[in-house]
N, C-alpha and C positions, 0 to 999 in steps of 0.2 A: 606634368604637374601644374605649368602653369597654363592650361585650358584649364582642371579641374580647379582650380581656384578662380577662374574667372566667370565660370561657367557659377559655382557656390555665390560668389557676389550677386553677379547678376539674378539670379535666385532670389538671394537674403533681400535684396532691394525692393524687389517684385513684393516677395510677399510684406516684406513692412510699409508699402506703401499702399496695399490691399488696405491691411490691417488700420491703416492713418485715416483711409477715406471710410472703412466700414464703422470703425467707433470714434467717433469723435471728440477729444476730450473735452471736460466739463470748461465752465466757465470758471475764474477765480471770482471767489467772494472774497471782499474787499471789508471789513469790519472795525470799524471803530472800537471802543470799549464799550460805548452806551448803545450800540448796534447790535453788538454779541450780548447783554443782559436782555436786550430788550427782544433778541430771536430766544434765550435760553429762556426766555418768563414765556414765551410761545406757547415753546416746543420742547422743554427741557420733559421726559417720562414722568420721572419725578414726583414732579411739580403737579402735570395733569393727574397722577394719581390725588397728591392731596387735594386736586381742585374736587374727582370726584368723590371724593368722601366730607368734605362741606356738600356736597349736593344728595347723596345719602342721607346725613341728618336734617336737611330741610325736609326729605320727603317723609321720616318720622315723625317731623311735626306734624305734616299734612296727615300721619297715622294717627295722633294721636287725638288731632283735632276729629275725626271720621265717629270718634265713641258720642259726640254730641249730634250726631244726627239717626234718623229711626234707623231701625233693626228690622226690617220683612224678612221674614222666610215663608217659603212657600212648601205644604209634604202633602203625600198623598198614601193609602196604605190600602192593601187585599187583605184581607184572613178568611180562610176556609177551616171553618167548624169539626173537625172529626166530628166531635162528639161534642153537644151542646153543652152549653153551662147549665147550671141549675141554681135555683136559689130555696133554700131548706124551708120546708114551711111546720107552721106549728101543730104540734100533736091534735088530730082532731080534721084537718083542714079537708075540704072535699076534694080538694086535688093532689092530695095526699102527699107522704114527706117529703117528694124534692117536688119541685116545679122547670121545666125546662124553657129557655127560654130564647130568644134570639133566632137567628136564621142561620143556615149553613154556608151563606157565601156575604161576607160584610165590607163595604166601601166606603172608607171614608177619604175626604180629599178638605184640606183648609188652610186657611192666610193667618199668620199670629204677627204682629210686632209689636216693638216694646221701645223708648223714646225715655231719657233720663229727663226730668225736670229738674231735677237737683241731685248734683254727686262732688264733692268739693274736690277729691280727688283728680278729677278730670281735669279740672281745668288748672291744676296744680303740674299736671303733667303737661298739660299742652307749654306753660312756663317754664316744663323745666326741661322739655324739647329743646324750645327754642333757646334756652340759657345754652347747651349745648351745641345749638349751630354756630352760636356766636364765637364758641371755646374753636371751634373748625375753622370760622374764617379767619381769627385772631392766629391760628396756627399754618393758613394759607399763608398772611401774612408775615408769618416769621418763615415761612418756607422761601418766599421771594426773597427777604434779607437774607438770609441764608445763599441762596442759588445766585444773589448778584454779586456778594461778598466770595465765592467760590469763584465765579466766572472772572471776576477781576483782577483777584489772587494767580490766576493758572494765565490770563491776559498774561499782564503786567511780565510773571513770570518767562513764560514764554520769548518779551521781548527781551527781557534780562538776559535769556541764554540764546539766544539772537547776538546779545553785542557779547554776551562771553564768549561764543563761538570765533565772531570778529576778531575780539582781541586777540585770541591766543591762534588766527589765521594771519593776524598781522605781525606777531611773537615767530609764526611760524615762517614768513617770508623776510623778515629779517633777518631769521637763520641763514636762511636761502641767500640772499644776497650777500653776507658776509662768507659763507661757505666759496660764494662764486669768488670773491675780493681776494678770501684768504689761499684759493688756487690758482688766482695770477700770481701773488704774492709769491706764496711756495717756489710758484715754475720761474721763477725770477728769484728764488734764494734770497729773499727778504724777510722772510719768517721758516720755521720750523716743521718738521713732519708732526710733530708732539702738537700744535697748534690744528692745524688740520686735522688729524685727526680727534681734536678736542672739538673742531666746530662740527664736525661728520655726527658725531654722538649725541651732541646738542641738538641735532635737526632729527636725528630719528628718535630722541627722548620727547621731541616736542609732539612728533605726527601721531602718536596714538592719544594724546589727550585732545588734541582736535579731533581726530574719529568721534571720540568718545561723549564729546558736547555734541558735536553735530547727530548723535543716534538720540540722544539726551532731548536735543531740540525738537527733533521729530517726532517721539514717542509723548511727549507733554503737547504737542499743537494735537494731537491725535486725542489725545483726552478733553481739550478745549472741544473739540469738533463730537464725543459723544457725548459732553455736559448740554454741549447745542443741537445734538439729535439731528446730526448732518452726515453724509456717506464720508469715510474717512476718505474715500476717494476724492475729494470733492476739493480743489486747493484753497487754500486759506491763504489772504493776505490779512496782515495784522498792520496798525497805523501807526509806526515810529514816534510821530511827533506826540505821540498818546505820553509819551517817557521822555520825550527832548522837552515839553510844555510844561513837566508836571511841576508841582511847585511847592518844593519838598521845604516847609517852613514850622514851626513850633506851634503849640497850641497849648491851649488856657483848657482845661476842664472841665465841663460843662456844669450847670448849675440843677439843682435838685429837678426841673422839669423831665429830665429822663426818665426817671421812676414811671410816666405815666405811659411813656413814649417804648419801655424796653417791652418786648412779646412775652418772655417768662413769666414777669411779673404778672404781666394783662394775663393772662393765661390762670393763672395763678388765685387773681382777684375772682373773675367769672367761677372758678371752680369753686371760690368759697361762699360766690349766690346761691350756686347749686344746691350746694349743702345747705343751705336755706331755707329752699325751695324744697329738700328731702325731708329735713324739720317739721315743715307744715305739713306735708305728704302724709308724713307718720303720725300725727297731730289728727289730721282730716280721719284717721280708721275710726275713731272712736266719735265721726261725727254722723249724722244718720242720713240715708240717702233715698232717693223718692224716685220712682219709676211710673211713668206711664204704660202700660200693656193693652194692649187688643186681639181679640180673636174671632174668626168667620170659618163655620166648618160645614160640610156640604155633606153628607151621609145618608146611608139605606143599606137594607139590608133584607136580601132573597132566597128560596131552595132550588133557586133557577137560574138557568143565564137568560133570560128574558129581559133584555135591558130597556124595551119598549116601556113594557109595564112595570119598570121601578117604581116605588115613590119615595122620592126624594126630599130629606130634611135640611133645612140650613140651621143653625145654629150660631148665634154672634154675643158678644160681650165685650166690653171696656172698663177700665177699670185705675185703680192706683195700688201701686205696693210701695211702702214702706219699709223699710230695714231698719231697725235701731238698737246697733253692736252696744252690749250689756255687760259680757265677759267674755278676754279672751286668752285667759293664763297668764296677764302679764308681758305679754309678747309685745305690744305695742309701749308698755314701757322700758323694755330690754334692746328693742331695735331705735328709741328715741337716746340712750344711751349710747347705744353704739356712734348714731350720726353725730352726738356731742363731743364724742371724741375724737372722730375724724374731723370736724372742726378744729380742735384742737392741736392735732397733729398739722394740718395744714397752716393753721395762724403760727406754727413755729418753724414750719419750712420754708414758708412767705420770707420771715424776717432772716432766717439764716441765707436765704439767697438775696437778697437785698446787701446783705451784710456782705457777701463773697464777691456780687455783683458791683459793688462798689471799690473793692480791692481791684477785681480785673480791671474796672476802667480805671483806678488811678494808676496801676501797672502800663494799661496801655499805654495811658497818654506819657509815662515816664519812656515806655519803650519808644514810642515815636519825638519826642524832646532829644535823646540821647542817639535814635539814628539820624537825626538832621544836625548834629554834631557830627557825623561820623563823616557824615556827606559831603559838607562843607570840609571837613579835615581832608579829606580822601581826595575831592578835587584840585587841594592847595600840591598835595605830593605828585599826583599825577603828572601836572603840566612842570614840577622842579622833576621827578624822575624821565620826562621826555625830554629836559635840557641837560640833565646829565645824560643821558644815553646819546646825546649827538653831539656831546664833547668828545664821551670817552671813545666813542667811533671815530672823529675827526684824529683824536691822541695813537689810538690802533696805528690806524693810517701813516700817520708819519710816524711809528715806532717810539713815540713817546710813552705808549701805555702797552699792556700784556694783554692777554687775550681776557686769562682771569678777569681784568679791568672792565673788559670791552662786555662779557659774560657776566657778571655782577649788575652791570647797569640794566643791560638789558632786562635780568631776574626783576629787580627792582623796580623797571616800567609796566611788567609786567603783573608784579603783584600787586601795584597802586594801583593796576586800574580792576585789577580781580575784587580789590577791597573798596573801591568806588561802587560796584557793582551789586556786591555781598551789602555794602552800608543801603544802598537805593532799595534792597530786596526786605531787609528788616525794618525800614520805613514804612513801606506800602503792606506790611502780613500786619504790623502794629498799629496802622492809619485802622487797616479794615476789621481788625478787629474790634477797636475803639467805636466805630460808626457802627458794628451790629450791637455793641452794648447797647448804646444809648438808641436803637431803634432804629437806624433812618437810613431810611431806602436812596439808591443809588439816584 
């Protein structure tokens, strides 16, 4: 039995150490907070997709601007005659009542283009293209506010259950060690079976909620790691002092400038140029529009394929056409209608988000006022709940306190610091939401 188990090691060694030298593990990326926005502004999916749809409406424009330059096309055509045409001639005529005419085999081949001089339309769209790339990049831009206020959020996050793991790992080896204390204790008949096994129960009540942060913590860095379009294999070190430095203090509300600075609004505004821009659109049908045309056409026509002895005609011309829309059922003032009213519906969702937008920032900046109170309260209990818990330990010890005693304080150190933790987390979701109101990038 014991060859076969030595002989199994020696094996298991062999091949994990194949295994160590054939893949080699990654390197840890080491990330700041403004390191991880600024890989997630990269490389985030996302985000490239919104980048490529600002680059789709630019190339619209570039469609749209294409209608101000000429039009060539180039055709060519066969027709073979069954039966020739004829053209009716009048009673009397020597070549009697029909006349036929043309050849059995006809080729023609020609260039036609046509080149607007003036179309107001056109250039009303090429405006109102480009109003809409601008509506793309104003929404790139909120996508970035967005993905760095996300990325900071799950950061932050992250280290939060980092030190909550801590905590309740150091919650958890105090069990440990009072467990070890209260089994000299015991075997020396200084304390009770009912006490032991009170600290026994305390330490296995404690070990599944450390599991249960630490799977917690893994499964949230795993999400930082696909908002930054990284192999979750890949280790991530996160930087501590990101949360030791940060400098959880009150704040004054900003002043009417946001309005210009928030992406909804901007968003918002552009869309009611649009509508503008649709105005004259619809405005421009009934304005009249001037085309320049040319044509070169190359034709003949034979009872033969003898294509030596064609003779061949060209035929060219140039010219101007004119359009000038007179009636069209009223259509052009039924869809001038329509755009007035979507005006209108937009100038009153402008001002109701304005109105909402202004509620959430003064909610936020009250949410972050009231967690920097919670913060400063939460650190004052923590550092009194660590001086009671190393009383009532010392009290245990020499039989001045109950276990209860010793079991209270400890609860007690360990919920100030759960709520130091919980007050740092409703700081930082109410900080970032306050900074995507009023616009402003990371």
């Amino acid at each position: 039995m014991r060859k076969l188990i030595t002989i199994f090691s020696l094996a298991g060694f062999v091949l994990s150490t194949s295994l160590a030298l054939g893949q080699q593990k990654p390197d840890t990326l080491h990330l700041t907070v403004k390191q991880a926005v600024d890989l997630a502004i990269q490389q985030n999916l996302m985000h490239k997709v919104t980048e490529l749809e600002l680059q789709k409406k630019q190339e619209k424009v570039k469609e749209y601007m294409a209608a101000l330059y000429p039009n060539i096309k180039a055709s060519a055509s066969y027709t073979r005659n069954l039966k020739l045409p004829v053209i009716f001639m009048p009673e009397g005529s020597p070549f009697g009542p029909t006349l036929k005419v043309g050849s059995d085999n006809s080729y023609t081949g020609g260039v036609s283009g046509s080149m607007p001089v003036f179309i107001y339309n056109v250039f009303e769209s090429i405006k109102l293209g480009r109003k809409d790339a601008e509506i793309s990049a104003e929404k790139v831009r909120e996508n970035k506010i967005n993905l760095a206020a996300s990325i900071k959020t799950t950061y932050y996050n992250v280290l939060l259950l980092c030190k909550t793991n801590d905590v309740i790992k150091q919650s958890y080896q105090n069990a440990l060690a009072n467990l070890s204390n209260i089994q000299k204790l015991n075997a020396n008949g200084m304390v009770s079976n009912y006490d032991l096994i009170r600290i026994k129960v305390q330490v296995d009540n404690i070990y599944p909620n450390l599991v249960q942060t630490a799977n917690a913590y893994s499964n949230l860095l795993n999400v930082l790691k696909v908002l930054l379009n990284i192999d979750v294999n890949t280790p991530v070190k996160l930087d501590e002092n990101e949360l030791l430095s940060y400098n959880f203090e009150e704040l004054v509300v900003a002043d009417s400038s946001w309005f210009g600075r928030n992406s909804t609004l901007k968003q918002l505004a552009l869309t009611r140029q649009m509508l503008t821009i649709q105005e004259r659109i619809v405005k421009g049908s009934n304005y009249p529009s001037l085309v320049a045309i040319g044509n070169y056409q190359y034709q003949t026509q034979a009872n033969d394929f003898n294509f030596s002895n064609y003779n061949w005609v060209t035929t060219s011309m140039v010219g101007l056409q004119l359009n000038i829309p007179i009636f069209s059922g009223f259509s052009v003032r039924k869809q001038l209608n329509q755009v007035r009213i979507s005006q209108q519906q937009l100038d009153l969702q402008t001002q109701f988000t304005r109105n909402n937008l202004e509620v959430q920032l003064q909610n936020a900046a009250n949410a972050v006022n009231t967690a920097v109170k919670k913060v400063n309260a939460a650190k004052g209990n923590v550092d009194l709940a660590e001086k009671g818990y190393t009383i009532a330990q010392t009290r245990y010890n020499t039989g001045q306190a109950t276990l209860l005693e010793l079991n209270d304080a400890e609860n007690a150190m360990l919920q100030a610091k759960l709520n130091l933790i919980q007050a740092q987390l409703e700081y930082l979701v109410a900080k970032t939401d306050y900074e995507k109101i009023i616009g402003e990038s990371f």
